[in-house]
N, C-alpha and C positions, 0 to 999 in steps of 0.2 A: 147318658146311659142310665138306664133303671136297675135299681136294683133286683136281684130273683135267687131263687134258691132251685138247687139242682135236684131234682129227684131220680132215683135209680129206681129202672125196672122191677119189679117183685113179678114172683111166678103167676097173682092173679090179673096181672099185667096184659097177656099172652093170652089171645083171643082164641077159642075151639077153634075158630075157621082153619087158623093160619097153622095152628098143630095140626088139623087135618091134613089141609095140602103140604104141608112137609113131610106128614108121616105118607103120602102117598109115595112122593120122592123114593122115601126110604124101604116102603113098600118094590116100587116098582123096580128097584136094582137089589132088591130081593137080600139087604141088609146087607151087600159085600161095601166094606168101609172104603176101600181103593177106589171103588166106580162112584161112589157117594162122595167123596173131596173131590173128585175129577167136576161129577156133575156142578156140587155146589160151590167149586174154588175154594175148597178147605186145605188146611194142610194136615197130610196124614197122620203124622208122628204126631201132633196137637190132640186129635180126636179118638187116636189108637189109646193111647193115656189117658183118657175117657170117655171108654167106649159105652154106646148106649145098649138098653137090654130091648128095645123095640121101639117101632118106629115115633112114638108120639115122646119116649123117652130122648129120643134124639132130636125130635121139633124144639121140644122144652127146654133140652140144653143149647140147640144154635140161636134160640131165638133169644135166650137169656147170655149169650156171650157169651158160653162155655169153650166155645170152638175157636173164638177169635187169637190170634195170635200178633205179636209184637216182627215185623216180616226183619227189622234190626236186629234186634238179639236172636230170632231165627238164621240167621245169614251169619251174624259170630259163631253162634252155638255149633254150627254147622262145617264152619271152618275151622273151628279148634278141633273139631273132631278128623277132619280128611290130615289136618296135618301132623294130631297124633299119629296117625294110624301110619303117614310119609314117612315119619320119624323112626316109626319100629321096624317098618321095612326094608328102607334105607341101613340103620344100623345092623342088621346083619350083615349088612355085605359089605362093612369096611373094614380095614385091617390095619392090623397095629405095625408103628413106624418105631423105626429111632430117629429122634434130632441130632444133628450133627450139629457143635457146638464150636462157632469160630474163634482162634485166637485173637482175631484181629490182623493179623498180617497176612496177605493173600498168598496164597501157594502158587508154584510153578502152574498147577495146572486151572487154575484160576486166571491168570493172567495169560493163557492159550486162547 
């Protein structure tokens, strides 16, 4: 194996062409962000949390990573959330007990 060194995208990286044709994308669903993750298989919440202000502003960020997301910590994040939300639900509706505390030697109607 050779050795090499990793270089990371920079924004002059990102060719007119390819900002074009994405900002057509973003053009032609006419910047609604829902219809835009559907098209491009983004995830909403990722991109809602950096929303772009037009469409070459949105080429520029999918094409630099901005959009991409971790679909593991998406899928945790996701479930701690539904089972908050089970947790407050559920606790309304339970109700308070008393324990009844055994001596130890079984009662008449224990051993029925």
């Amino acid at each position: 194996l050779k050795r090499t060194t990793t270089k990371e995208r920079k924004l002059n990286d990102v060719s007119e062409e390819d900002v074009a044709m994405i900002a057509k994308v973003y053009d032609k669903h006419n910047g609604d962000l829902q219809a835009l993750c559907r098209a491009c298989g983004l995830n909403f919440k990722v991109v809602n949390e950096d929303q772009p202000e037009d469409g070459k502003d949105f080429a520029k960020k999918l094409l630099l990573g901005n959009y991409h997301c971790d679909m593991n910590e998406l899928s945790k994040s996701r479930l701690r959330e539904s089972l908050g939300e089970e947790l407050k639900r559920t606790a309304t509706s339970l109700k308070r007990t008393t324990t009844k505390e055994a001596s130890g030697a079984p009662t008449t109607e224990d051993l029925q």
